[in-house]
Phi, psi and omega in degrees: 000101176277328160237172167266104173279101190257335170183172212305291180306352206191084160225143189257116184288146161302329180307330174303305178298134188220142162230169192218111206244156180211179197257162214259186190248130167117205213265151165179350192098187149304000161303323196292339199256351185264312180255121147307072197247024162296104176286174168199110168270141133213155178216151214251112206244338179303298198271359184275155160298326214268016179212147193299160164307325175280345209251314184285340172300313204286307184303323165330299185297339190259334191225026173321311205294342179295020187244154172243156199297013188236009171074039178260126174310151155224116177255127169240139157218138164229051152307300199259149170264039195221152093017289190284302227280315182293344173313306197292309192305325152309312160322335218229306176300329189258010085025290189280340189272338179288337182305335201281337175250019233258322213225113150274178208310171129317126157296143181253134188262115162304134190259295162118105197301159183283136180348282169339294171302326137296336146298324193286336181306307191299307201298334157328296203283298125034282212263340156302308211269357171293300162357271194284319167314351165267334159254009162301171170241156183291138175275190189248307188312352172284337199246000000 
């Protein structure tokens, strides 16, 4: 596998990509103390060729805090007790975040509430304050 195929438009070469290992947390036995099989991808998203200027703001705005000072994504998984399946598994997170930013938002069309909805709105409010106006207490000069 020579790229990351994230979609038709966003494919990554591997050489962009690096990884790193450590050994992982929680249960596992004597295993746990022996084998790295935490991945930790990063990649430098500043500098890659394989995604557009616009694909890269939105993922910046969107997943800054995944950055490390040197502007490299940083991802880990010790999901899995095998090594490769957290590779993919790191492959797959970043995968889903470029998908997430791939397509940009919808423009929001202003709207206007309709006439109706705002009568009913006003009448709501009408029958509060008819409500609470109703739990005052009578003064003696009213009557």
């Amino acid at each position: 596998m020579n790229t990351l195929e994230v979609s038709p438009s966003i494919k990554i070469p591997m050489h962009e990509l690096s990884f790193s290992y450590a050994r992982s947390s929680g249960p596992g036995g004597q295993n746990v103390n022996k084998v790295n099989s935490k991945a930790i991808l990063h990649w430098n998203i500043v500098g890659s060729k394989a995604v557009r200027q616009e694909v890269r703001e939105r993922f910046l705005a969107k997943f800054g805090n995944r950055m490390d000072s040197e502007g490299h994504v940083v991802l880990s998984s010790d999901q899995y007790r095998d090594q490769q399946r957290n590779v993919q598994d790191c492959l797959e997170k970043l995968g889903e975040m470029l998908r997430s930013v791939a397509v940009p938002p919808k423009k929001r069309k202003a709207t206007k509430p309709s006439r109706g909805a705002t009568e009913r709105r006003i009448n709501v409010k009408k029958q509060t304050s008819e409500r609470k106006s109703m739990r005052k207490k009578v003064s003696r000069r009213d009557f």
